[in-house]
C-alpha positions, 0 to 999 in steps of 0.5 A: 488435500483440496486446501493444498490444492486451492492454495497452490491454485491461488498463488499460481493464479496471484503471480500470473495476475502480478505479471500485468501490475505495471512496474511503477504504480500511481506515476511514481519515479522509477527506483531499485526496489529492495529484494526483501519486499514483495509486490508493492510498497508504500513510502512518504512522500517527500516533505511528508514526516509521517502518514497514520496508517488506519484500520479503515479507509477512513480518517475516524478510524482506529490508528494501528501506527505511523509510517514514518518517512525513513520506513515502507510497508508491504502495500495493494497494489491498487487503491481503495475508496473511502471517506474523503480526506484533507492532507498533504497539499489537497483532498481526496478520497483514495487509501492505499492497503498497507500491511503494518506489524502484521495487520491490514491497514490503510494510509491516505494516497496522497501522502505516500509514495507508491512503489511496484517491483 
């Protein structure tokens, strides 16, 4: 009985602090959001073919897949720091938290579009 009670508690406590997210994260443009896709989501830039999405906030890290430029991934809603990285025009040390074919991963915040509904 004090799971139900603590998962309830966490939704509740998750929607309320969803509220405060801004409707467009990280200065990207403005756009309908797809109603099947909570929260944030990621897509590549434009120019950008396709960003590796890693098991870490790191370049050396695992590879789970490929987010290609026709695709999104449910993301954080803020950014994660990790090891420095060189792509998509600059350098930067700023991963964003993707889930991707059911697990957590990372792509490289440069090279993404990042989406709030």
């Amino acid at each position: 009985m004090k799971k139900w009670w603590a998962a309830l508690f966490s939704a509740v406590i998750a929607s309320v602090l969803m509220s405060f997210v801004p409707a467009v994260a990280s200065g990207a443009p403005t756009a309908a959001s797809p109603s099947d896709v909570p929260g944030c989501w990621v897509t590549t830039k434009d120019g950008v073919k396709a960003v590796n999405v890693r098991l870490h906030p790191r370049e050396d890290s695992t590879r789970l897949g490929i987010l290609y430029a026709d695709e999104q991934a449910t993301a954080a809603c803020d950014t994660t720091e990790g090891s420095e990285y060189t792509a998509c025009g600059g350098t930067n040390n700023q991963w964003i938290g993707v889930t991707w074919n059911g697990r957590q991963g990372f792509v490289a915040a440069r090279c993404v579009n990042w989406w709030s509904q």
